[in-house]
PAKOL-136803 format. One record per residue (C-alpha): x, y, z. Coordinates in Angstrom, 2 decimals. Layout:
N
R     east    north       up
R        X        Y        Z
...
//
This chain:
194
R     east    north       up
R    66.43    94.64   136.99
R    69.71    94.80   138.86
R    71.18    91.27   137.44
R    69.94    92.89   134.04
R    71.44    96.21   134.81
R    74.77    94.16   136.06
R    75.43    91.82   133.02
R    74.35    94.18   130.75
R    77.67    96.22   132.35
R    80.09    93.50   132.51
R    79.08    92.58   128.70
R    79.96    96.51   127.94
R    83.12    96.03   129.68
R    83.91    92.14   128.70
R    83.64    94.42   124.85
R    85.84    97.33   126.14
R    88.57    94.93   126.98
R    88.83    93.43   123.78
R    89.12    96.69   121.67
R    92.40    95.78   119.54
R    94.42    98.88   121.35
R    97.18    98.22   117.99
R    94.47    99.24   115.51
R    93.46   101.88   117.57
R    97.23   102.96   117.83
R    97.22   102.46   113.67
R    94.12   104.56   113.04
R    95.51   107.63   115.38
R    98.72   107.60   113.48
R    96.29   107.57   110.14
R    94.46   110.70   111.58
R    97.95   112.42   112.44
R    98.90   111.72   108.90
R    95.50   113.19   107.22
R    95.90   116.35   109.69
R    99.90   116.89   109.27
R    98.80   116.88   104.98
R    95.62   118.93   105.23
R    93.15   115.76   104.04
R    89.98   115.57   104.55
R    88.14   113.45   106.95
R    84.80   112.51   105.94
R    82.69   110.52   107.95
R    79.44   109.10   108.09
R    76.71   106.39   109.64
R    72.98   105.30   109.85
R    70.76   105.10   113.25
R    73.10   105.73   116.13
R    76.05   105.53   114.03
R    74.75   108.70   112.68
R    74.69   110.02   115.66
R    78.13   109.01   116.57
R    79.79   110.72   113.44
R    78.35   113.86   114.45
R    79.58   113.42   117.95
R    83.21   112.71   116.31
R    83.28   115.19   113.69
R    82.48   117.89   116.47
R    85.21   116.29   118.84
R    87.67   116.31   116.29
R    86.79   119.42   114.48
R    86.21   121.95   117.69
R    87.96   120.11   121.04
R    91.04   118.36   118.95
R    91.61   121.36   116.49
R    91.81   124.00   119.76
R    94.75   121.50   120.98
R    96.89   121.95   117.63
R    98.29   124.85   115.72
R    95.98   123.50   112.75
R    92.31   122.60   112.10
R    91.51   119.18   111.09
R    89.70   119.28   108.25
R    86.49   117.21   109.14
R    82.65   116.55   108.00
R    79.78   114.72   109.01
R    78.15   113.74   106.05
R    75.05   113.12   108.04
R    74.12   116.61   108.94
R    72.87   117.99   105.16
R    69.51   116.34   105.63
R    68.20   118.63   102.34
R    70.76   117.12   100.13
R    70.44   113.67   101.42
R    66.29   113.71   101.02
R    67.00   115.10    97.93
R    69.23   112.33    97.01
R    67.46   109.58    98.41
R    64.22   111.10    96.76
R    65.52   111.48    92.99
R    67.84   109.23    93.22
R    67.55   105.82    95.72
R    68.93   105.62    99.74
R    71.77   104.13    98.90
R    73.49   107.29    97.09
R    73.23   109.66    99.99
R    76.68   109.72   100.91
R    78.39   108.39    97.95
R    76.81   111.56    95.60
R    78.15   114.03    98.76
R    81.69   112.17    98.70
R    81.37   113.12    94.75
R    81.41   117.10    95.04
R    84.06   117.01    98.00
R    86.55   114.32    98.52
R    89.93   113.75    96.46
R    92.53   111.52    96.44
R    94.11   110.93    99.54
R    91.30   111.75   101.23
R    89.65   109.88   104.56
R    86.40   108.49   105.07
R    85.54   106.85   107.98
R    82.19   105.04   108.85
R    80.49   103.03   111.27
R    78.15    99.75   111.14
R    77.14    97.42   113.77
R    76.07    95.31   110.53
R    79.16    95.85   107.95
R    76.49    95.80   105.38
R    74.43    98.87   105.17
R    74.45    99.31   101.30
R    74.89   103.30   101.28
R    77.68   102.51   103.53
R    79.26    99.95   101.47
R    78.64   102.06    97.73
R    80.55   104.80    99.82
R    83.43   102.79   100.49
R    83.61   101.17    97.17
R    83.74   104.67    95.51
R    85.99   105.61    97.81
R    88.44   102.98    96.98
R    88.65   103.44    93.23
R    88.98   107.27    93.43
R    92.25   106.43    96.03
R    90.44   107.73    99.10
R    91.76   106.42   102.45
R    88.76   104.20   103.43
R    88.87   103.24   107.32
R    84.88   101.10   108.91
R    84.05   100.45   112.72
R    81.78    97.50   112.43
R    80.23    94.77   114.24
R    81.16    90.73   114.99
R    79.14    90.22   111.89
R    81.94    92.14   110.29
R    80.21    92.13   106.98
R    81.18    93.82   103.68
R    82.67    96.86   105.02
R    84.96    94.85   106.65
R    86.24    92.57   103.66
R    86.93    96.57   101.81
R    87.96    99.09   103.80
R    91.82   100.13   104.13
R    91.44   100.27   107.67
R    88.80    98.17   110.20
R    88.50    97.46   113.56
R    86.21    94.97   114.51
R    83.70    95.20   117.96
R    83.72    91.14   119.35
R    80.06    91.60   119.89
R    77.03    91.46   117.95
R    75.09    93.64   120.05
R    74.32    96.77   118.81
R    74.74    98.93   122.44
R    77.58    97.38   122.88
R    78.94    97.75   119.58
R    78.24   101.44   119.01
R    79.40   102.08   122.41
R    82.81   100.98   121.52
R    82.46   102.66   118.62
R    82.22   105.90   120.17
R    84.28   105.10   122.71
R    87.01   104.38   120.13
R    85.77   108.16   118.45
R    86.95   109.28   121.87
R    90.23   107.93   121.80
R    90.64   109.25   118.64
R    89.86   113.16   119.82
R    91.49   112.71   122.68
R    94.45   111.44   121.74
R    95.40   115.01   119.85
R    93.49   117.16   123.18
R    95.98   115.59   125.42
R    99.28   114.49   123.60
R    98.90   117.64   121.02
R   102.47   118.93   122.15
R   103.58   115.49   120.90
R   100.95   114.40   118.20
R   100.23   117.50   116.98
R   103.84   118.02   115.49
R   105.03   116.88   111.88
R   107.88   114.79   111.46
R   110.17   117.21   110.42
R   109.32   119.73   113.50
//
């Protein structure tokens, strides 16, 4: 169980090491932009990437917005589990975040998901709706990469098809993303003309 418990931690960090720290760079400057124009930031997942969105949208919503002198502006569209039963019951599974993007998002917009896969079909209809309305479309996904990778403005790719590892990053890369506005916010947190 040790050798386990060891390689299974130096494939975690062997992952870690690889994050593309430019794209990471790129999407914080995206979330500065969304925050300095009052967009907003809708994101979403299935499984543990569920779980992670939640985790992100209450980093970014309570722990980054107390850092600036504005709120971000940010849902998980995983917590209405009425309205997604309800859509997944009348209508099919892969509409339950696509039909919630419908009565909130607008141009300009950001959604942001997660996929160890790339090709969770709710996931994908999201994105592709998101796209044609002008949305700001931004997917964490797996080495499989998959779909969401081929249409999203915005991916980073985890070098691993494992999915700890993988959503690991992935919330480790939601982390750098709060953090970066809890401690830079007296130099992220201002506008370009401040």
């Amino acid at each position: 169980m040790l050798r386990w418990i060891q390689n299974y931690k130096n494939a975690h960090l062997k992952v870690i090491d690889s994050l593309p720290v430019q794209a990471v760079e790129n999407l914080i400057a995206t979330f500065q932009k969304a925050h300095k124009e009052d967009r907003q930031i809708f994101i979403f997942g299935n499984g543990g990437s569920a779980a992670t969105a939640s985790h992100f949208v209450t980093d970014l919503g309570k722990g980054a917005s107390d850092a600036l002198s504005k709120r971000f502006r940010c849902l998980s569209l995983n917590e209405a589990v009425g309205w997604m039963t309800a859509i997944g019951n009348d209508y099919a599974y892969e509409d339950i975040f696509v039909r919630q993007l419908e009565n909130f998002a607008n141009p300009g917009d950001l959604v942001f998901t997660m996929s160890v896969s790339g090709n969770s079909p709710n996931l994908v209809k999201a994105v592709e709706w998101a796209n044609k309305k002008e949305l700001h479309t931004i997917a964490l996904v797996g080495g499989k990469r998959g779909r969401l990778a081929e249409i999203a403005g915005q991916v980073i790719v985890i070098d691993s098809t494992h999915y700890g590892h993988v959503e690991d990053a992935h919330l480790f890369i939601a982390h750098l993303l709060s953090y970066a506005f809890m401690e830079n916010s007296t130099i992220i947190g201002k506008s370009q003309s401040d």
